[in-house]
NUFIFI-342662 format. One record per residue (C-alpha): residue number from 0; x, y, z. Coordinates in steps of 0.1 Angstrom, whole numbers, plus 5000, padded with zeros to 4 digits. Last residue first. Layout:
# NUFIFI-342662
     n     xx     yy     zz
   NUM      X      Y      Z
...
This chain:
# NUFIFI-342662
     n     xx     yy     zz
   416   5029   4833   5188
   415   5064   4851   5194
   414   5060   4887   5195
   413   5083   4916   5182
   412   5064   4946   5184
   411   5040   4962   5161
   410   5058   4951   5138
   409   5084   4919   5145
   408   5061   4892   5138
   407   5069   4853   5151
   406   5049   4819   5141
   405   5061   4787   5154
   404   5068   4754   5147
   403   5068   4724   5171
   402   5067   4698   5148
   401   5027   4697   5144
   400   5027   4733   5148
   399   5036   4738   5113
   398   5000   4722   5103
   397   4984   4762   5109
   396   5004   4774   5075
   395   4970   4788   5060
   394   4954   4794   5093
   393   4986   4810   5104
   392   4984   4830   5069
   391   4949   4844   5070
   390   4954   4855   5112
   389   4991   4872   5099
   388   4974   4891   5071
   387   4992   4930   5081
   386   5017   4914   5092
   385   5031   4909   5059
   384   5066   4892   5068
   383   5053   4870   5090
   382   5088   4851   5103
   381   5077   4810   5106
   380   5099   4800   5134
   379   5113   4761   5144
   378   5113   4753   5107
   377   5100   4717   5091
   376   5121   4718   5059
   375   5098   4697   5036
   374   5066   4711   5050
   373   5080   4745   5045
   372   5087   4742   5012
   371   5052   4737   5002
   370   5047   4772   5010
   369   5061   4782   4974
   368   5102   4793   4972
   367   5119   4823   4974
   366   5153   4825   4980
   365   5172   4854   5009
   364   5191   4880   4984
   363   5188   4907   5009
   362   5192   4933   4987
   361   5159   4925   4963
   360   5146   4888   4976
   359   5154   4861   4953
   358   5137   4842   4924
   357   5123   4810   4916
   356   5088   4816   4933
   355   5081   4858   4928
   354   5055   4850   4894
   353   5041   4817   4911
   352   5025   4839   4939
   351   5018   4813   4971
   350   5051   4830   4989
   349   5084   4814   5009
   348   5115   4827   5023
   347   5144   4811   5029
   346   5168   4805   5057
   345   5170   4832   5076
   344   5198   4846   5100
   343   5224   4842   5073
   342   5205   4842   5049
   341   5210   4882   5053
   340   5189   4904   5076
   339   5208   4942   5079
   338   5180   4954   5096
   337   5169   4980   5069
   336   5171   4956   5044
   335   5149   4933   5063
   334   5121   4954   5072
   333   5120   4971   5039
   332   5115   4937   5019
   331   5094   4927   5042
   330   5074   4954   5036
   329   5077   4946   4998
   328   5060   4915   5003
   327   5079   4879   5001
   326   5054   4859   5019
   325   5063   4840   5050
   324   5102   4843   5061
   323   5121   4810   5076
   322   5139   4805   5111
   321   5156   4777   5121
   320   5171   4772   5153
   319   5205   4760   5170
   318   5201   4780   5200
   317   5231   4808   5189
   316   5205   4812   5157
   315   5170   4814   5183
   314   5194   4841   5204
   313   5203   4862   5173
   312   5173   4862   5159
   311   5154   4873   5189
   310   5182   4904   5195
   309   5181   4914   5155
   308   5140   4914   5161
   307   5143   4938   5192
   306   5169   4961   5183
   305   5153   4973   5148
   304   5119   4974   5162
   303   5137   4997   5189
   302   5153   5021   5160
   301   5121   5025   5140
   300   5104   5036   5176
   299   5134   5061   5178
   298   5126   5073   5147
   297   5089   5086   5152
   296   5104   5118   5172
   295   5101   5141   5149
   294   5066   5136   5132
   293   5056   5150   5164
   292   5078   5177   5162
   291   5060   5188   5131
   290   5023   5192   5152
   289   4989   5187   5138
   288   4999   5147   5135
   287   4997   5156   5173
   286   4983   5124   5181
   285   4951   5144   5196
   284   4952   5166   5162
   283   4946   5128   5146
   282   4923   5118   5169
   281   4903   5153   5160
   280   4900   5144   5125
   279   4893   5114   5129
   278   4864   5120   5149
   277   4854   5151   5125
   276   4852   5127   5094
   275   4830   5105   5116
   274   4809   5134   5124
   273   4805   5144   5087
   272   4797   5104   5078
   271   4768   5106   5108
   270   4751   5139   5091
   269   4749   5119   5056
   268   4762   5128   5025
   267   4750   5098   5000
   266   4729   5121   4979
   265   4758   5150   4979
   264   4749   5184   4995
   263   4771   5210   4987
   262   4780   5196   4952
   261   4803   5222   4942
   260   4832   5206   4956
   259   4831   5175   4933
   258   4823   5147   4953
   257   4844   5123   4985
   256   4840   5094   5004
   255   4871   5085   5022
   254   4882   5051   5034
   253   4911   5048   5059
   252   4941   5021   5063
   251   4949   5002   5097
   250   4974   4980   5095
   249   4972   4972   5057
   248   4936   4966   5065
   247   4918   4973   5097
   246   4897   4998   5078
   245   4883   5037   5092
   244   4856   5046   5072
   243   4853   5083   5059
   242   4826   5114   5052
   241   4820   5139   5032
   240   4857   5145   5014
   239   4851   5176   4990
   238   4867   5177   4960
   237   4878   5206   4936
   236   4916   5204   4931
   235   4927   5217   4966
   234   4901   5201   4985
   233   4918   5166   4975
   232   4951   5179   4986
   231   4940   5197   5015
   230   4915   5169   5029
   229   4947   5144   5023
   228   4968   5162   5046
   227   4946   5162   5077
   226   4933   5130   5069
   225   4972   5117   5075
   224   4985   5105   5045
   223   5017   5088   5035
   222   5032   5097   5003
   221   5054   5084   4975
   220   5053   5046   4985
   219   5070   5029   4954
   218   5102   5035   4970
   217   5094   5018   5001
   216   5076   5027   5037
   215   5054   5001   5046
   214   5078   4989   5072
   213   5080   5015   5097
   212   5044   5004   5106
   211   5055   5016   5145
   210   5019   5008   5155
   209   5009   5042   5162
   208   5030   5061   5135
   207   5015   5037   5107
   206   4986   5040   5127
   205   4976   5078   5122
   204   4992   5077   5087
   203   4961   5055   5081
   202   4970   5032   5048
   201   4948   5045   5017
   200   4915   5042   5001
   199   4899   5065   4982
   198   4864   5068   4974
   197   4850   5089   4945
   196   4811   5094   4946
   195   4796   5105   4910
   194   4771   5135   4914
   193   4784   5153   4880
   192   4808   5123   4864
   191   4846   5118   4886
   190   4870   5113   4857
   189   4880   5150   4863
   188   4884   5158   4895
   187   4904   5121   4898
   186   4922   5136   4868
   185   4932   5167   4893
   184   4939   5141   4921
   183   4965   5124   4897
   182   4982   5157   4883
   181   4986   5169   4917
   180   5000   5140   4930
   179   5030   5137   4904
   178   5053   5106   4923
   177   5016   5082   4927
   176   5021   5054   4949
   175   5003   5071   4978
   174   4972   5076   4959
   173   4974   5043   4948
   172   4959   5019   4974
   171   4926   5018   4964
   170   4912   5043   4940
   169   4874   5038   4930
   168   4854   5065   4907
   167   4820   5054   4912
   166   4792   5075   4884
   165   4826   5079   4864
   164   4832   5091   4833
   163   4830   5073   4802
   162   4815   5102   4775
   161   4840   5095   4750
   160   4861   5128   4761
   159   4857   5127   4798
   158   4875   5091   4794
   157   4904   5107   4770
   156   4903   5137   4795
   155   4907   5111   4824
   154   4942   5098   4805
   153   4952   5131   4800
   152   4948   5143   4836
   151   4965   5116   4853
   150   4964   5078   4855
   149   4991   5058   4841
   148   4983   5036   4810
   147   4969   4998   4803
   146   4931   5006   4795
   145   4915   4972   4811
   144   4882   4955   4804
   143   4875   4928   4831
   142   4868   4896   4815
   141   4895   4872   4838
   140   4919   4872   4812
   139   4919   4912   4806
   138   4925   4916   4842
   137   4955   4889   4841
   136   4966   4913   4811
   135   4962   4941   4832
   134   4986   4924   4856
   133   5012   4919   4833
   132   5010   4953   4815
   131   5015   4974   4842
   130   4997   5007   4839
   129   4966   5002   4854
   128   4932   5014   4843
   127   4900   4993   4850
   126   4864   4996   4836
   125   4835   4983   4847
   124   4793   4985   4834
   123   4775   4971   4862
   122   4759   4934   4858
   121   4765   4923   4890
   120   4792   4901   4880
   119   4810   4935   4864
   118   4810   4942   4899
   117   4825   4914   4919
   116   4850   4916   4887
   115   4858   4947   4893
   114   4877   4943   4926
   113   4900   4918   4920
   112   4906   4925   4884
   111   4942   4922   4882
   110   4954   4955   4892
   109   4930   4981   4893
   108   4954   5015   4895
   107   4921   5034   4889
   106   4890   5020   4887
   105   4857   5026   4868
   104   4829   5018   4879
   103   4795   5030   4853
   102   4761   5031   4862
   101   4727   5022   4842
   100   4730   4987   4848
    99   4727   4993   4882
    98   4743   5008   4909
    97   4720   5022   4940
    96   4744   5043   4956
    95   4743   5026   4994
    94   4731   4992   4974
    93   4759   4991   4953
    92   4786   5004   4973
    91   4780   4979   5000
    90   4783   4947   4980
    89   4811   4960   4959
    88   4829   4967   4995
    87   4823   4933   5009
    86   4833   4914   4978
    85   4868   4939   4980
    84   4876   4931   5015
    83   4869   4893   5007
    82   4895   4895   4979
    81   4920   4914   5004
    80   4915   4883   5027
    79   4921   4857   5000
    78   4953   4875   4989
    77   4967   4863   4955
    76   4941   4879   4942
    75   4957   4914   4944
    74   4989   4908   4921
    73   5020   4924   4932
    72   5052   4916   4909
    71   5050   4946   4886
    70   5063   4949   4849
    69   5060   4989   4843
    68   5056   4997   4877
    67   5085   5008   4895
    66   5104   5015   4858
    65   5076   5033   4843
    64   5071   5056   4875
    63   5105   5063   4875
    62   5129   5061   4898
    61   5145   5083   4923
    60   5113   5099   4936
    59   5119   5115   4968
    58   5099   5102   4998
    57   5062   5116   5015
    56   5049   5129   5047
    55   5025   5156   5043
    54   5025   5179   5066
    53   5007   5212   5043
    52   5036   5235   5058
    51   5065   5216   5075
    50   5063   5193   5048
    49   5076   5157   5064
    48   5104   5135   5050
    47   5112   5100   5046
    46   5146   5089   5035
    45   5145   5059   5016
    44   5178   5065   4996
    43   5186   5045   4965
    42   5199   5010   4962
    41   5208   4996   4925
    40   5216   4961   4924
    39   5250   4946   4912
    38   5248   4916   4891
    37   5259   4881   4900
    36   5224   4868   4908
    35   5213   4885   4882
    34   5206   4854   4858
    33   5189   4836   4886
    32   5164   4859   4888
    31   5161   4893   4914
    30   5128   4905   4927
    29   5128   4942   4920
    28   5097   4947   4942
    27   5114   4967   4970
    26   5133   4990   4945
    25   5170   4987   4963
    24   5179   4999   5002
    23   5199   5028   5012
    22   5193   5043   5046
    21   5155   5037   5071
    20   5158   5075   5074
    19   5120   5083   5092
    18   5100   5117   5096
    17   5128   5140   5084
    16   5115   5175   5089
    15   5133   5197   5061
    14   5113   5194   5032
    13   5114   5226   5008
    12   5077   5239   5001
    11   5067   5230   4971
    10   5029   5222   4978
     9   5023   5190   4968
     8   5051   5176   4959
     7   5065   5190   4984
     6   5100   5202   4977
     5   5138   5184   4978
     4   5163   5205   5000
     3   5193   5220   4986
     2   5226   5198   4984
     1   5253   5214   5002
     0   5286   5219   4985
């Protein structure tokens, strides 16, 4: 009996483009503990589709939000560079709107604080929702105020309700983490106060296919956004995107700057933020992200990362050397599963958050252990496993060259550095 095609989630058209089939791997932030080592783990298809109608790349959801995110591993300010990123951006967004005392932030999906706190240090009135309990409660710690529940329309009626919308409505990295997306951009429409700016940020579909970023697709990932796709989701439930930055982070991530449809002309709408939306816009149709059969042939760039890092591996293993993982991130997670990389071909791996150290990597079951490790073990190849931060971490781990070390990255291309 053939199994019927899984729909949109945005539009409901049956998906029947496959973008990228990187097989059966488990949750790639289900870190396992010493306890269930000798448990079984539970690996679910991450088999990435695009909707031949509204293109929208995006995966099944085979767990739920709750159990992805209900106790998360990922804290933000763990990552000096992303902590910088978010300084930069508070700075900017208070003088381009004018935030004062008188304006309200609020955040969706905000994590530990990271990004609030620059603001509630200014004296701005914050508030952060995020529905795992752990990292709120490192929010809460650090004096940012926290509502511990998954975004959607109830939660922004309970905010529309007590008068807290939002003059800066901020969502960074979520709205591809997010399995009902219509119910999530229609409380964005919601939370948003009359004349309030929303910004959304989000990794660049655009140079995921680019830069074969194969790796960024896990379970937690629901959707990957082209500008194309994301004006017709956002447009769709009563906001207009006026203009968008494009990021180096995560590989290349966008920034758009969007208001409540009715607002024609929005105070911070400039003529310059309209032709950057159009540049992107038009880079993308160059791409052919316009086109399904472009989407098509992104798998044999998957397959070549593939070849490449399993042939380097092999030859440094058959040469006698060593080769340890840096930072256990739920790319890496992806990248190795997908490869079939066992301790076998590497050693350990290590990370500077306390909460993965003492535990093992989901599938792969490679250890984790803090960068100190390193020192002790003196590898011949430091693996980047978050790419994406590779100049941040070989300035971290720089005194490996002192023995001879070296760092390696497999994505863009395998490269020995």
């Amino acid at each position: 009996m053939t199994r019927p095609a899984p729909r949109c989630r945005f539009c409901a058209e049956p998906l029947t483009t496959t973008f990228c089939d990187l097989g059966m791997t488990p949750l790639s932030n289900a870190y396992v503990t010493a306890e269930q080592l000798d448990e079984s783990e539970r690996f679910y298809p991450l088999h990435a589709r695009v909707c031949g109608s509204c293109l929208l790349v995006q995966l099944e959801a085979f767990e739920s939000p709750e159990a992805i995110f209900g106790d998360y591993a990922y804290f933000s300010s763990y990552s000096e560079s992303w902590l910088e990123h978010a300084r930069r951006y508070a700075e900017d967004m208070r003088h381009r709107l004018a935030l004062g005392r008188h304006s309200r932030v609020i955040e969706v999906a905000s994590n530990d604080g990271y990004l609030l706190q620059f603001f509630k240090a200014m004296g701005i009135e914050v508030l952060g929702v995020e529905p795992a309990g752990n990292v709120a409660a490192a929010a809460e710690k650090a004096g940012v105020p926290t509502l511990v529940k998954f975004f959607g329309q109830a939660a922004a009626r309970e905010l529309a309700a007590t008068n807290s919308r939002a003059d800066l409505l901020v969502g960074n990295n979520v709205l591809a983490h997010v399995p009902d997306l219509n119910d999530f951009v229609a409380g964005l429409a919601i939370a948003l106060a009359p004349g309030g700016t929303l910004t959304l940020e989000f990794p660049h579909l655009l140079r995921l296919v680019e830069g074969s970023e194969f790796d960024t697709i896990y379970h937690e990932h629901f959707c990957y956004f082209s500008l194309l796709a994301a004006i017709q989701v956002l447009a769709h439930h009563g906001l207009r995107v006026f203009d968008v930055d494009e990021l180096p982070t995560h590989g290349g991530s966008l920034r758009l700057y969007a208001c409540r449809v009715e607002e024609s002309e929005h105070e911070f709408e400039t003529a310059e933020g309209l032709d950057r939306t159009a540049g992107v816009l038009e880079a993308e149709r160059v791409a052919g992200l316009d086109r399904l059969q472009t989407y098509a042939r992104f798998t044999g760039k998957v397959h070549e990362v593939k070849r490449a890092l399993l042939e380097f591996l092999i030859d440094a293993k058959r040469a006698g050397k060593s080769v340890i993982g840096y930072g256990a991130a739920a790319k890496g997670n992806t990248l190795l599963n997908y490869c079939g990389i066992r301790g076998d071909f590497i050693d350990y791996v290590v990370d500077r958050n306390p909460y993965k150290q003492g535990r093992w990597l989901p599938g792969t079951r490679i250890p984790i252990h803090a960068p100190e490790r390193i020192a002790e073990t003196r590898p011949d190849y430091v693996l980047i496993l978050p790419w994406n931060i590779r100049e941040e971490i070989m300035s971290q781990m720089a005194g490996i060259r002192a023995w001879g070390g070296r760092f390696v990255v497999a994505i863009p291309r395998l490269a020995v550095l």
